[in-house]
C-alpha positions, 0 to 999 in steps of 0.5 A, a space after each residue: 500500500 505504501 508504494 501506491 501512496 508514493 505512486 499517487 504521490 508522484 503522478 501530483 508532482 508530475 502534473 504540477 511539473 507539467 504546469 510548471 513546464 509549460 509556465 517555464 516555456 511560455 516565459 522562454 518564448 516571450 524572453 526570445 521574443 523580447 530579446 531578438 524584437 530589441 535586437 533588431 531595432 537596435 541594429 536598425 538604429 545602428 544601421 541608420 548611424 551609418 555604423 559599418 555593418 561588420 561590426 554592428 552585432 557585437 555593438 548590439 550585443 554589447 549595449 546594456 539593455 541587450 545583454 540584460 535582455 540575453 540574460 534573461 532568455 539565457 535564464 528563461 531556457 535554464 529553468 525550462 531545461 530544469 523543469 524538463 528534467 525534473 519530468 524526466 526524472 519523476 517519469 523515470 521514478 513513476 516506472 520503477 514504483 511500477 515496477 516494485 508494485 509489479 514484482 511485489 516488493 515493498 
């Protein structure tokens, strides 16, 4: 019986990971969004600064407001990856209590 309390247990963990997933990458999307809107117009503005193409992008990239906008989509992916891991490894916990429950060890 303990086992399938702890199975019960782990399905809510997944389905809260699962939200918490798709929260996560709903927060990566619009980061990327963000970031690469605010990159472009940048390069624009440069662009018309008559600023010599080659070395437009490590001039953007460069500008504080940039760089904080990479920083987040950078930390955006982090906690997408995370919260993809820790699906993966409630899945991989999920099938050995199944498996304990199959061979009916306690």
């Amino acid at each position: 019986m303990e086992l399938i309390q702890e199975m019960n247990t782990k399905r809510q963990e997944l389905n809260a990971a699962i939200t918490i997933l798709r929260d996560r990458g709903i927060d990566k999307a619009k980061s990327e969004h963000n970031y690469r809107v605010a990159l472009a117009q940048e390069m624009l503005i440069q662009r018309d600064n008559k600023v010599p193409v080659t070395i437009i992008s490590d001039i953007v990239r460069g500008k504080k407001e940039i760089a904080k906008l990479k920083l987040d989509r950078d930390i955006s992916e982090v906690l997408y990856e995370t919260a993809f891991e820790k699906i993966r490894t409630l899945k991989m916990e999920l099938q050995l209590l199944e498996s304990n429950i199959a061979t009916g060890k306690q």
